[in-house]
C-alpha positions, -999 to 999 in steps of 0.1 A, spaced: 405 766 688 392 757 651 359 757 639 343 729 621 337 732 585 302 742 570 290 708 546 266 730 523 286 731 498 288 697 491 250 689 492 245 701 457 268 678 438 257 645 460 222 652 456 231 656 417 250 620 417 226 602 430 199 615 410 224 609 380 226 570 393 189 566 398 184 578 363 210 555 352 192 524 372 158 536 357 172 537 320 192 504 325 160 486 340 136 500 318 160 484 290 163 455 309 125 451 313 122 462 275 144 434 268 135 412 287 96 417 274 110 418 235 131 385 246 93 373 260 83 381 227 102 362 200 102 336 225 65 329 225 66 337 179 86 306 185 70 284 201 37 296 185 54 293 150 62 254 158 26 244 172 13 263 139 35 239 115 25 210 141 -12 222 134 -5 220 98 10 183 100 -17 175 115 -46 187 96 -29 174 66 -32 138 85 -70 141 92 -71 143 57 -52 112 47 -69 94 74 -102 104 55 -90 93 26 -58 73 19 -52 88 -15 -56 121 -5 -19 134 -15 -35 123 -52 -66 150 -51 -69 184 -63 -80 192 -32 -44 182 -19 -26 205 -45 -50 233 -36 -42 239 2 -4 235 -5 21 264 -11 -4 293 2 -7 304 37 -38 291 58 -49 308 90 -44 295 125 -56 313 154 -33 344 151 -10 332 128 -7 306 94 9 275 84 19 265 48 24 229 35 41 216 7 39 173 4 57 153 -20 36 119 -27 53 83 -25 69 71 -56 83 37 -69 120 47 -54 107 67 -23 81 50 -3 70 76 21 48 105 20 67 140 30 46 163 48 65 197 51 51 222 72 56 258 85 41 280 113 42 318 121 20 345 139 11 379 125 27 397 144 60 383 136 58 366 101 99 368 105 100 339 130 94 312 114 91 273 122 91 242 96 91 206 105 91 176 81 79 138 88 78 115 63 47 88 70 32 56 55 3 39 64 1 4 77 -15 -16 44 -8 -52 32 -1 -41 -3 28 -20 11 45 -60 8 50 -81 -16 40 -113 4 19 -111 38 9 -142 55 -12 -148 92 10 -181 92 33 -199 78 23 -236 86 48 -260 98 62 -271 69 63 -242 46 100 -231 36 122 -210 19 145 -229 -6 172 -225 -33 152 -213 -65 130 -188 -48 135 -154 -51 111 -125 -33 114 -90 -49 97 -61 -25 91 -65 14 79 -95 29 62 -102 65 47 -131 82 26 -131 112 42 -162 123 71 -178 116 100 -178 91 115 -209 76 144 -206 54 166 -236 41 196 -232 15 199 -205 -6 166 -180 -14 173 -146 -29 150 -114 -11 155 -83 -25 140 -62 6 134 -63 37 124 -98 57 101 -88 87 80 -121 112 61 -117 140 73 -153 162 102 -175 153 131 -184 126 136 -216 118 168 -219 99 167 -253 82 195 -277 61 221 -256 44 207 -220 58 227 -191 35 199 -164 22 209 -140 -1 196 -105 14 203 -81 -7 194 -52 18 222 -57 43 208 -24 71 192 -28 93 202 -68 93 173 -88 81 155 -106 92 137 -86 119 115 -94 142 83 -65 141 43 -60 149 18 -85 137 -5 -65 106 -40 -78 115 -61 -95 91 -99 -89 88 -125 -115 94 -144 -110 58 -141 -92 24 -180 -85 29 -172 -49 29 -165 -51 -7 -198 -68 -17 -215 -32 -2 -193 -20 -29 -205 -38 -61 -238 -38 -47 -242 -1 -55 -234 -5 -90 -254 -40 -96 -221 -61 -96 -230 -89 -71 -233 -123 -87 -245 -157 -70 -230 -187 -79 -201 -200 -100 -189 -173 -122 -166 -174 -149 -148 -141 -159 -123 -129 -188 -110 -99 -189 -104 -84 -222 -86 -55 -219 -110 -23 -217 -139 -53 -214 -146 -79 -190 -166 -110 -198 -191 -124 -175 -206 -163 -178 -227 -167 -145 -246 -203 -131 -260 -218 -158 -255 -192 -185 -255 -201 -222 -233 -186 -248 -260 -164 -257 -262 -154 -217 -223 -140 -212 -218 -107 -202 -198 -81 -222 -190 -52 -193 -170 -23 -203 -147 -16 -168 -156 28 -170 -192 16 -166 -188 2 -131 -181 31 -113 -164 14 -75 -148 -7 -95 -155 -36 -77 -173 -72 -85 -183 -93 -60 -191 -129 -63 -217 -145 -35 -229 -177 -32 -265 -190 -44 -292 -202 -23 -287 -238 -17 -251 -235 -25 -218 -258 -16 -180 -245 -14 -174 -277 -40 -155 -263 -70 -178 -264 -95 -210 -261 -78 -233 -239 -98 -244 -223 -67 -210 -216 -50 -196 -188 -45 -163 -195 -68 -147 -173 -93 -129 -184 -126 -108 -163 -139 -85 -155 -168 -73 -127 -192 -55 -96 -198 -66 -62 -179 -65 -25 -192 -80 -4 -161 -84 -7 -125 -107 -33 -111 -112 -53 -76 -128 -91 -79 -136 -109 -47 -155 -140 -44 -178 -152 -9 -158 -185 -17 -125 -196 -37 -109 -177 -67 -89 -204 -97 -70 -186 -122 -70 -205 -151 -47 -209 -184 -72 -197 -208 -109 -177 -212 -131 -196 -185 -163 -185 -200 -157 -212 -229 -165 -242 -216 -159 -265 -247 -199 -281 -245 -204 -305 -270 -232 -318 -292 -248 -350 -276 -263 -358 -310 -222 -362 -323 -211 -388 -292 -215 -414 -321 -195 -398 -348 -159 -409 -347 -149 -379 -368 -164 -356 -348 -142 -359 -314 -162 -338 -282 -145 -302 -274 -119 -301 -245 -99 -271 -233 -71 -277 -260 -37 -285 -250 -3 -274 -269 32 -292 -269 62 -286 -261 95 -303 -268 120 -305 -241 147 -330 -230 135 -353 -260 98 -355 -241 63 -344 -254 48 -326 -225 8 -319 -228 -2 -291 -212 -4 -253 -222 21 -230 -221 14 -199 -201 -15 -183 -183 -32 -164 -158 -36 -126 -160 -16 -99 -167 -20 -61 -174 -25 -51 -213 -5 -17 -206 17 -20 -178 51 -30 -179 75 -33 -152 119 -34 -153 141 -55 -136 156 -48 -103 179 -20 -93 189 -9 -64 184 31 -64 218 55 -54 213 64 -17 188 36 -14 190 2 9 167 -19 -9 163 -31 -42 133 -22 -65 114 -30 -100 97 4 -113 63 -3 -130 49 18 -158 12 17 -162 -16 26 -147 -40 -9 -146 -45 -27 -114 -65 -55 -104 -74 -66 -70 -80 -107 -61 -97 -109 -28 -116 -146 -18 -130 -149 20 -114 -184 17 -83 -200 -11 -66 -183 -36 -57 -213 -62 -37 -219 -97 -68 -242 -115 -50 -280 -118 -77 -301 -126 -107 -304 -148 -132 -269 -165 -159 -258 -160 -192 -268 -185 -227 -267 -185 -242 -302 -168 -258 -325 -190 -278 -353 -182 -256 -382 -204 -223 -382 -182 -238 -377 -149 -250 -340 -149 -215 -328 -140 -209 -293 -142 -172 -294 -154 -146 -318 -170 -124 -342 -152 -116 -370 -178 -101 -372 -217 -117 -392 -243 -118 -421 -260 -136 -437 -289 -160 -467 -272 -158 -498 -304 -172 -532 -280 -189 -537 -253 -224 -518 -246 -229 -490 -253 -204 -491 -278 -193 -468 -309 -196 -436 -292 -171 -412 -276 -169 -415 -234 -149 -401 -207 -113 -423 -208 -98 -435 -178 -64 -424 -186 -44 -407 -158 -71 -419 -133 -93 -392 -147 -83 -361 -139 -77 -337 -168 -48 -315 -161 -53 -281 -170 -26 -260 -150 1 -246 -174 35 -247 -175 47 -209 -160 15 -188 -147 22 -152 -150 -3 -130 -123 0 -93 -118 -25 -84 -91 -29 -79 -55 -41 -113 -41 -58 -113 -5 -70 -148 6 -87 -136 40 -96 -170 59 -73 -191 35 -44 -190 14 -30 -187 -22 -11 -220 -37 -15 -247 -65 -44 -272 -63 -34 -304 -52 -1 -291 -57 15 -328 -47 -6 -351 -68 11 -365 -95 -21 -380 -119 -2 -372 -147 29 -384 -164 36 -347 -175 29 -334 -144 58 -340 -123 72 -305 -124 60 -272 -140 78 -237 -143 77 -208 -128 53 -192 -107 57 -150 -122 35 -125 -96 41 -89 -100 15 -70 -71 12 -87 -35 3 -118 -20 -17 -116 15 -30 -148 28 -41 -161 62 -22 -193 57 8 -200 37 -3 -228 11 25 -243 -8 28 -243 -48 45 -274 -52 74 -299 -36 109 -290 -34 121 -303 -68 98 -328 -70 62 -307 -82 46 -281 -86 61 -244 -99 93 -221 -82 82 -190 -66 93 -157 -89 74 -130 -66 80 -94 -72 61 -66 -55 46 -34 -79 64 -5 -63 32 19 -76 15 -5 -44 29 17 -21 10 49 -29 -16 36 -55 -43 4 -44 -65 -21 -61 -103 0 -56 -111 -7 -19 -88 -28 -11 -91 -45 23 -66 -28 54 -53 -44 86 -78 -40 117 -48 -23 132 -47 1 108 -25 37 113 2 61 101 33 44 106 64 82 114 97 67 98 116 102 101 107 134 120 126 168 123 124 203 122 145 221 93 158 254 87 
């Protein structure tokens, strides 16, 4: 019988293999873990590295919401490009400021820790605050029988509260943005020139404010409140002031670096009306040519006029009896057209003495049309109540002889019967009323009519023979109104709407400008980059 075999032999070499596996097992897990730990790692870098760039972004924006023009400051250009600390790691930001053919600001930023500055994470958003100016023509509402017609043309975004009427054929070069309904009228076939996204669209209401007191805090810090009717010119680097019942001798010369806000305000008196001319109200006159930056509001109304409102053409009461000697009036020139004399001046309103701005273009890559400015004045219009093109009668100093009226309403005429007679007296031609509106108004400014609106007085009276239809109505800045006021009858009175916004509105404002109550930072684009 055979013996079992002695195992002893074998022991040796198992006990060797498995101790060869175990070390195997240990290696591979300890690489595994290893891995797994590195993989733990890079994976936290990277999601540290993108809150860092998010922490960035976001400090940048508590900044702008500190001040809007932040991207403007040294202080902006100082804390780009360089690395700022974050908890254990940095961020760096680089912006790029809105321009007249990109209307965003771009906020770049990117995040990594110190112990992996290889890792890195950058996103970019490209922002814009919600402003009015950021429009060419704002309005609360549009009335019920405001419209868009043939002949008008709107150059730069526009955006109603309410609703839109269009009828026949007017030309918008950007976008066309209301709030409640369209109301397409006889013949409806607008022109938009941007064709994406299809216009017009239907958006957000931007909320108006209930008063532009917040501006008379302003001018009160550098002594630039004034009560009652004032009467201003601006003269290039100089502004001219007539106030109440100034005399010649009494107006103002004000040099615009000496106000340092930038801002005048214009309050009503004590005992004070909202009439026109009152001599307490809170109304603003105003004409002229600006070099510099400057915001005007009134507590009342604001009439831009043809010419310099601080002349007021007084006459001599000792000269009503010499026929020679005709009383002043705000002058008139001529022009010939169509074989017809018409009386009434030229041109006027305000424009900028250094500023200059092209004709539209549509930018390659772009989906709007724009009008670059070059320049660097900007004026700010901003009444609690109307906005109005001055159509009848100027302001003068009241005297007793004709009533104590403070302005003009009538022509004259030389008096030869009846008693008193041979002396100069208001004529009753054209039922009184002195037409003083001029034939095209050119206005570059941001206008802001907070409770009211901006149009042409008495826009469908016809008192005049050479009234019945003016020109053109040429605004380069924006127009933000509560309600739409009309400046004129289709065809019949009254001046064609030639609105164009200034591009440098969407990164550069009027001094303290007024903001929508719903204020914020509007994200158009946000993405992370490589």
């Amino acid at each position: 019988m055979n013996k079992i075999g002695n195992n002893k032999g074998i022991s040796i070499p198992l006990v060797l293999i498995v101790a060869l596996v175990t070390i195997i097992f240990g290696f591979t897990s300890l690489r595994m873990i290893n891995s797994e730990a590195r993989f733990n790692i890079i994976d936290d870098s990277n999601k540290k590295a993108i809150e860092y760039a998010e922490a960035g972004y976001n400090k940048y924006l508590w900044h702008l919401n500190d001040d809007v023009n932040y991207y403007s400051t040294q202080a902006s250009i100082d804390i780009q490009n360089v690395p700022i600390p974050f908890q254990d790691g940095y961020y760096e930001l680089e912006v790029t400021k809105p321009s007249d053919t990109d209307r965003f600001i771009t906020i770049r930023s990117t995040g990594w820790t110190k112990t992996n500055p290889d890792i890195k994470r950058t996103i970019e958003a490209k922002i814009r605050k919600k402003q009015f100016v950021h429009h060419v023509y704002v309005s609360d509402d549009e009335g019920n029988n405001i419209w868009w017609t043939t002949g008008d043309e709107s150059h730069g975004p526009y955006h109603t509260n309410g609703d839109l009427r269009i009828q026949k054929k007017p030309v918008f070069y950007d976008t066309v943005t209301y709030s409640k309904t369209l109301y397409k009228g006889t013949g409806y076939n607008p022109d938009f020139k941007v064709k994406s996204p299809a216009q017009p669209a239907k958006v957000d209401t931007l909320d108006f404010p209930l008063t532009n007191a917040d501006l008379k805090n302003w001018a009160a810090k550098d002594n630039m409140v004034f009560e009652g009717r004032t009467c201003i010119y601006l003269d290039g680097e100089n502004i001219k002031i007539r106030n109440g019942r100034d005399k010649v001798s009494d107006i103002k010369n004000i040099n615009i670096s000496s106000i340092k806000n930038k801002v005048i305000y214009v309050d009503k008196a004590a005992g004070g009306g909202t009439d026109k001319f009152d001599l307490r109200s809170g109304n603003v006159f105003i004409s002229g040519e600006l070099k510099g930056v400057l915001t005007i509001a009134a507590s009342n109304n604001i009439y831009i006029t043809y010419a310099d409102p601080t002349n007021w053409y007084d006459y001599d009461i000792s000269n009503m009896t010499d026929k020679n000697n005709k009383p002043n009036q705000p002058p008139k020139s001529f022009r010939w057209n169509n074989n017809t004399f018409y009386n009434y001046p030229e041109n006027g309103g305000i424009k900028y003495k250094t500023t200059t701005f092209t004709a539209s273009y549509k930018p390659a890559g772009k989906d709007h049309w724009i009008r670059e400015a070059n320049g660097k004045d900007m004026l700010g219009l901003v009444a609690n109540n109307d906005i109005l093109i001055l159509h009848y009668g100027w302001p003068k100093m009241p005297i007793s002889s004709d009533g104590g009226y403070a302005y003009w309403s009538f022509e004259w005429k030389w008096k030869s019967s009846g008693s008193p007679k041979n002396l100069w007296v208001p004529s009753s031609t054209d039922n009184g009323m002195y037409d003083v509106a001029p034939k095209d108004v050119t206005i570059h400014s941001a206008l802001f009519a907070v409770n009211g609106g901006f149009g042409y007085e008495l826009y469908e009276d016809n008192y005049s023979t050479s009234d019945t239809r003016k020109g053109d109505i040429t605004l380069w800045g924006n127009i933000t109104q509560k309600v739409r006021k009309a400046v004129g009858l289709i065809d019949t009175t009254g001046y064609n709407k030639k609105y164009s916004h200034d591009p440098r509105m969407f990164y550069d404002y009027p001094p303290h400008i007024l903001e929508p109550t719903n204020v914020g930072w509007e994200i158009h684009e946000w993405k992370e980059i490589d």
